[in-house]
N, C-alpha and C positions, 0 to 999 in steps of 0.2 A: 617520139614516144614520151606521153609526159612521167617523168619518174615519180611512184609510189610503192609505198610498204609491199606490194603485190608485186610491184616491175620489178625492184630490186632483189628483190625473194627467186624470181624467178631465173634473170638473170644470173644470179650468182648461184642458183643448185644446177643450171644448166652447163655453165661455167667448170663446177666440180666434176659433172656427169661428163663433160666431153674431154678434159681431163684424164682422170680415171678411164677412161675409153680409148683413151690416142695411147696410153701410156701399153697399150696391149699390144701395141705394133714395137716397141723396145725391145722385146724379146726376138723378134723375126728378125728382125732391120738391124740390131746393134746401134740404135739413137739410145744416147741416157735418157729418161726419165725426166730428169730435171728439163733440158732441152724441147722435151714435149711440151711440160707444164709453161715454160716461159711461152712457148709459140702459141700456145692455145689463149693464152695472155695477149702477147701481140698483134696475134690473128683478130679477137674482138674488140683492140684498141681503137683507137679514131683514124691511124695511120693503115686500118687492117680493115675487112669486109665485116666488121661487126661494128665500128663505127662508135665505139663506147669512147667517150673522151672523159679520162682518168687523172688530172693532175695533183694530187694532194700528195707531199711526200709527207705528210702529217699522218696521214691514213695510214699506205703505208708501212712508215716508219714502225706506229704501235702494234699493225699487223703481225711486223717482219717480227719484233722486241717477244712477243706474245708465242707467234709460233717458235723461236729460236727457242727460247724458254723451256718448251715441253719437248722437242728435238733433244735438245743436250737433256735433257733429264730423262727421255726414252734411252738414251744412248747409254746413260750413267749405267741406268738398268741391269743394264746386258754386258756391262763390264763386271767382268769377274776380278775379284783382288789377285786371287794365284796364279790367274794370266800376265795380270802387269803387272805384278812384284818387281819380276826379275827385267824388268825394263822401266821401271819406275823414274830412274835414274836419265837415262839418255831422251824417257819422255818430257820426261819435265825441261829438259834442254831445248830440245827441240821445240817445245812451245814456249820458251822465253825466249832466249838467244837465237835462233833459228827464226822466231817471226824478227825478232832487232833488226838481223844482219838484210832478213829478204829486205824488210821496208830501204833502210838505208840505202842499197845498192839499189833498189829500182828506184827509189826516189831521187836519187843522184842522175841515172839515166835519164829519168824520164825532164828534170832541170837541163839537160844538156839538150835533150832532142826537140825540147816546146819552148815555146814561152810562158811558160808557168813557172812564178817565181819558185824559190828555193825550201821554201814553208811548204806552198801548194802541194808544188812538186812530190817533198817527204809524205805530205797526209794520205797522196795518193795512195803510196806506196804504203804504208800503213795500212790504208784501207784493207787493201788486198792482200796480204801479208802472211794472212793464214791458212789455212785450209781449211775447207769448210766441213762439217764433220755431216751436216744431212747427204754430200754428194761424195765424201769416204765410203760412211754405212751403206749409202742406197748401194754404190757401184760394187763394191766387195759382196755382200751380200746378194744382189740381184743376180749377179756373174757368176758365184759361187766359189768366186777367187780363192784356192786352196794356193797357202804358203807357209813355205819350208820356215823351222824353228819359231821364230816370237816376232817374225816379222809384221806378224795382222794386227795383235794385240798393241805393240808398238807405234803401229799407223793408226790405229780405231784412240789408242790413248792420246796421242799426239793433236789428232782434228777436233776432240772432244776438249782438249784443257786448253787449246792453243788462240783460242778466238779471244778470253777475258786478256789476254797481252793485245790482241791486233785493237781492241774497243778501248783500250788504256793509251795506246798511242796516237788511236786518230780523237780521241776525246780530249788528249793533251795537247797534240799538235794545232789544233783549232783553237784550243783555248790562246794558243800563244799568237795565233793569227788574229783572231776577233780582240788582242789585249787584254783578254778576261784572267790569263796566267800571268802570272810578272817575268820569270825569268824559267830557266830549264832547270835551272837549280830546286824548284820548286818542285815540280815536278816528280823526280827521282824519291826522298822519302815518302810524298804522295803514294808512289808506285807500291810499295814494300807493305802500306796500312793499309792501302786495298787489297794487296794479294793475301796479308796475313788474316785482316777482318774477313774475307771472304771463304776464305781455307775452314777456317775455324767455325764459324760460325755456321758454313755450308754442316761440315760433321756434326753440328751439334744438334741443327734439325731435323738430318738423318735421325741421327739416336732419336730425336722428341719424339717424329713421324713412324718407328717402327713400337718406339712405346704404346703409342695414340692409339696405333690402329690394334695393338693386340691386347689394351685394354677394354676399349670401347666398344661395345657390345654393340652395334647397330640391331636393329627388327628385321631390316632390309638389305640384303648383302650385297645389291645393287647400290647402296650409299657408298659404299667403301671405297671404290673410283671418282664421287663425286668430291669425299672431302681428301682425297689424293692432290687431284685437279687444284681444289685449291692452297691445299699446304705447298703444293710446289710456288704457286703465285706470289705467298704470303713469305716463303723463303728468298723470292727475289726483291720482293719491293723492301723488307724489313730490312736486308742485308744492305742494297742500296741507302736506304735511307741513313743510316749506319754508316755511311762511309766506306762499303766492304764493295769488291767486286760480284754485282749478282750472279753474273754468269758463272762466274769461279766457283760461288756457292749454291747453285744449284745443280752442277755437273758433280761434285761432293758429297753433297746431301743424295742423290739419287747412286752411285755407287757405295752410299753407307748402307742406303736402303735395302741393294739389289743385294747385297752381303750380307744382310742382317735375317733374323730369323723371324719372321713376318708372317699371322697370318692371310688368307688369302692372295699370295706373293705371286703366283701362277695366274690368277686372272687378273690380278691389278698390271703386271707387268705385259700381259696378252694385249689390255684394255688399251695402253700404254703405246704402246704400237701401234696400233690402229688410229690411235689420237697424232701420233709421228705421222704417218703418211698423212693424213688430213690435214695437219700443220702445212706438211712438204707443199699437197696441193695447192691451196688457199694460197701461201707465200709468195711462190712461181710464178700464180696468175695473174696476184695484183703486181707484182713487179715488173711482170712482160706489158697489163694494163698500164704501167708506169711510164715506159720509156716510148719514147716515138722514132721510129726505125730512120724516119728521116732526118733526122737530125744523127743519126748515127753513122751518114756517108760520111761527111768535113770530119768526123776523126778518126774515119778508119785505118788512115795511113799510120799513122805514129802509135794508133793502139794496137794495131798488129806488130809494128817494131815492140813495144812495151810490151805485150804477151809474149814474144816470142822470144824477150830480153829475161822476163821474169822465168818460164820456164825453162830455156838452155843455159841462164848463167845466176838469175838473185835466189833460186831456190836450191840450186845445185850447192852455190856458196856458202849459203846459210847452212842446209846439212851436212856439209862437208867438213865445216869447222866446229859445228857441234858435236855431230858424230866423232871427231879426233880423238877426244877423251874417252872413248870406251871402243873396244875390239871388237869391228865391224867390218866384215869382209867389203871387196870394192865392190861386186858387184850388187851386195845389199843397200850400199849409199847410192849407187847407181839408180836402184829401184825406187829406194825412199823417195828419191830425189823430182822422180818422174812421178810419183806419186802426191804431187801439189795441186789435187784439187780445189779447185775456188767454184762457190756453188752463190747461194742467193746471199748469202752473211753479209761479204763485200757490198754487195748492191742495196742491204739494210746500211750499213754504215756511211753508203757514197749519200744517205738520207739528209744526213749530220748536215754537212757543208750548205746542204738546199735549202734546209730551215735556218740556220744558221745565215744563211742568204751573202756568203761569202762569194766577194769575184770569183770569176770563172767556175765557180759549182757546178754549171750543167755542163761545161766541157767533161770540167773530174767525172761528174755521175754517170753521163754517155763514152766515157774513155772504159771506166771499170766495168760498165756493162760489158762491152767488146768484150774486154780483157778474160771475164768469166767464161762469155760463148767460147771464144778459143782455147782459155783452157779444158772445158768440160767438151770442145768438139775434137780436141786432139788427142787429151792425155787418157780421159775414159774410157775412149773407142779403143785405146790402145793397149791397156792396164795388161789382159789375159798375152798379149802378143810381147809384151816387154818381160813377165813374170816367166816367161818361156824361154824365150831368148836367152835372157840370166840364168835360165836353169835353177830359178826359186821357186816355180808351178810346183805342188803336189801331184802325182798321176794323174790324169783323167777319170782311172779305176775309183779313185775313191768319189764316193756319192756324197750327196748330203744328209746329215744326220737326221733323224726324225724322233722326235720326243714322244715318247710314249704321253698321249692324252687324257692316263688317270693321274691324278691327285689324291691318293691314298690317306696323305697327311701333311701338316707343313714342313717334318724335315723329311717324306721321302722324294727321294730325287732320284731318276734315273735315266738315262739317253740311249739312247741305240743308235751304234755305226754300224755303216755297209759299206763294205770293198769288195773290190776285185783284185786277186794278186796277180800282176802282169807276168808275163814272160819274163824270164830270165831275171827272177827276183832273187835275191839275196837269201829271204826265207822259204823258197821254191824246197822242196823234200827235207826241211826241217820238221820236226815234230814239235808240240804246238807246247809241249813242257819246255822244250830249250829256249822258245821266244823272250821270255823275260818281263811276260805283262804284268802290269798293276795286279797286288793278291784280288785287290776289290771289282776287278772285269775277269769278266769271261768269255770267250767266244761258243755259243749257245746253237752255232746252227752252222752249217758248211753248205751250199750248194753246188756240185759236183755232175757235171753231162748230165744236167736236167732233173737230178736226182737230190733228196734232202738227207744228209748226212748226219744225226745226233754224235758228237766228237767228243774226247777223250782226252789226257794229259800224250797219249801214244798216238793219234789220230797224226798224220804226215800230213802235210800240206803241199797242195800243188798246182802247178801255173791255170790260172784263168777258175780257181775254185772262188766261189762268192762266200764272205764272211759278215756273218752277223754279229757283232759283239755287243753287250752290253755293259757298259760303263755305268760306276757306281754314280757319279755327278760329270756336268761336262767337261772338268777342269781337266779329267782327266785326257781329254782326246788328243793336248798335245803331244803331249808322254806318249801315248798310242802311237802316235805320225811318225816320230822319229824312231822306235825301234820298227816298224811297218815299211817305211820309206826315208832311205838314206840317200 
């Protein structure tokens, strides 16, 4: 087929569309999502019945840079400040120290078990180091993964800050392999002027971007996601150019956003989303178009040692010792631990070394591809079976929330929970004034053997009765869970 403006058009909407389509069978099956988009990637590669031969880690590299971008700034979104407050602390750990210590220990492993020298070996581990926050989001979210206290909040802040350290270290690491770095010495205040230029300067175009949009009258209220779109792009490359970590500052600027008082904040942030999964798509495919499966036998062996090294011992290590400093029961570092997602991130940065055109690069790129499948084919599939096990699940009873669909105004906010009280709860024949809920919810509706109940401060509560409650904003639903479910 000779390639033109028409073949590639068509190819790549078909590409989205079958995508989007496979990703239908995640829900039946229990395959992540992610897993789909890569296969539907490798299935049209050169190696696969679609016979597209894809080799440009140029491509891409900008693709992965471009969709990561609007991912972490979807993410930012939907992080609430009063969810992470009270974990701000052991987050921020975990995405410095906690990606240090992963790289380090796998990189040490993976020197012992290859012949990849000692640099190599660390970048690897670098690469991979973080967790990826499109395959956190998708999987908790998609599952519906309900957990006990600040553990979500914690894991959602962790995948979302944690990547501008993994893209610090393998962007340093190379430099000192190519000679372009002098020493590691260098290095280190490097680290400190990018995290700090980045931190900063991400907030500041938060603040510009909520000013912007609530001064600026548009004609067309359709413009207001397009100059969104781009203040987020012009926040990465300004900050970059600057010397700042863009990712650090676009994950910033998008939770200063989701926090600020904005209007049209509800359909920018809907808009938002939907641009997240398109991102997700797009990324997936050309990355599964990237790699060639055959080349992925000769390193199957040591990358399953290395997968299997990074998730029962360098991620365990890394949480274990960050988490020390703050009181965290075992069985929550247990979870954390198991909770090391690697999604496309890794496989955007294994880009680095290919363009950079350093020895052994396509082993590194084809080792971290492995590395990602196995983690997103063990740890994903497993996330709801381990959150059980620990006895960190929230009930089954409780549903997911639904947002009421009007927009009244830009400050009103409202959500609506649904439960079910299980058998032999806690609050079984308590009456609904002793609960202790937020003055600002109410529970507005009881359903009762099939019957709807309008309730009362005297209204008794009783096993398997369904509750409606409506919550003033959604900060409020963790406060709800623990007096609900202990």
């Amino acid at each position: 087929m000779t390639l033109t403006a028409e073949n590639i058009l068509l190819i790549s909407s078909l590409l989205l569309l079958a995508g989007v389509l496979a990703s239908k069978t995640a829900g039946k099956t229990g395959i992540p999502m992610l897993l789909i988009f890569l296969g539907v990637g490798m299935l049209a590669g050169s190696d696969g019945i679609g016979g597209i031969r894809f080799d440009n880690p140029h491509i891409a590299q900008f693709l992965g840079i471009i969709s990561l971008t609007y991912i972490l700034y979807s993410g930012g979104l939907d992080t609430k400040w009063p969810s992470i407050k009270p974990v701000l602390k052991p987050g921020i750990t975990l995405s410095t120290l906690g990606v240090l210590l992963t790289s380090l220990s796998l990189g040490t492993f993976v020197f012992l078990i290859t012949k990849l020298g000692f640099l190599e070996s660390l970048l690897l581990g670098a690469i991979v180091s973080s967790t990826d926050a499109a395959a956190v989001f998708s999987v908790l979210r998609a599952k519906s993964i309900g957990l006990k206290g600040h553990l979500r909040p914690l894991l959602e802040l962790e995948s979302g800050s944690n990547d501008p350290m993994a893209y610090f270290l393998t962007v340093s690491l190379l430099g000192l392999i190519t000679l372009e770095t002098g020493s590691i010495w260098e290095i280190i205040p490097l680290f400190f002027i990018q995290m700090l230029v980045g931190g900063f300067l991400g907030w500041l175009f938060g603040r510009a971007t909520v000013l912007l949009i609530n001064k600026v009258n548009l004609d067309f209220e359709g413009l207001y996601p397009v100059m969104l779109l781009a203040l987020v792009l012009i926040t990465y490359t300004f900050v970059d150019l600057l010397g700042g970590n863009g990712f650090l500052a676009v994950y910033i600027s998008a939770i200063t956003v989701g926090n600020g008082k904005m209007a049209h904040k509800k359909s920018l942030m809907k808009f938002f989303d939907g641009v997240a999964w398109l991102m997700q798509v797009i990324m997936f495919i050309t990355l599964g178009l990237l790699v060639f499966p055959k080349q992925l036998i000769p390193v199957s062996g040591i990358a399953i040692l290395a997968a299997l090294f990074l998730i029962m011992v360098a991620r365990p290590l890394g949480v274990f010792i960050s988490l020390s400093f703050f009181k965290f029961k075992l069985r929550e570092k247990v979870f954390i631990s198991w909770v090391g997602l690697r999604g496309a991130v890794p496989i955007v940065f294994a880009t680095l070394p290919l363009i950079a055109n350093i020895e052994q690069s396509g082993i590194i790129f084809h080792m971290v591809f492995f590395i990602v499948l196995a983690s997103v084919a063990i740890q994903a599939t497993t996330l709801p079976l381990a959150a059980k096990l620990l006895h960190l699940s929230l009930p089954a009873s409780l549903k997911k929330r639904s947002m009421l669909d009007l927009e009244l105004s830009d400050d009103f906010k409202n959500a609506i929970l649904e439960i079910q009280i299980p058998k032999n709860s806690h609050i079984e024949g308590k009456k609904i004034l002793e609960l202790g809920f937020p003055s600002s919810s109410l529970i507005v509706l009881v359903k009762r053997d099939g019957k709807f109940i309008t309730p009362n401060g005297q209204t008794e509560l009783k096993a398997e009765d369904e509750l409606m409650i409506m919550m003033e904003n959604e900060h409020q639903e963790e406060e709800i869970k623990a007096l609900l479910f202990v």
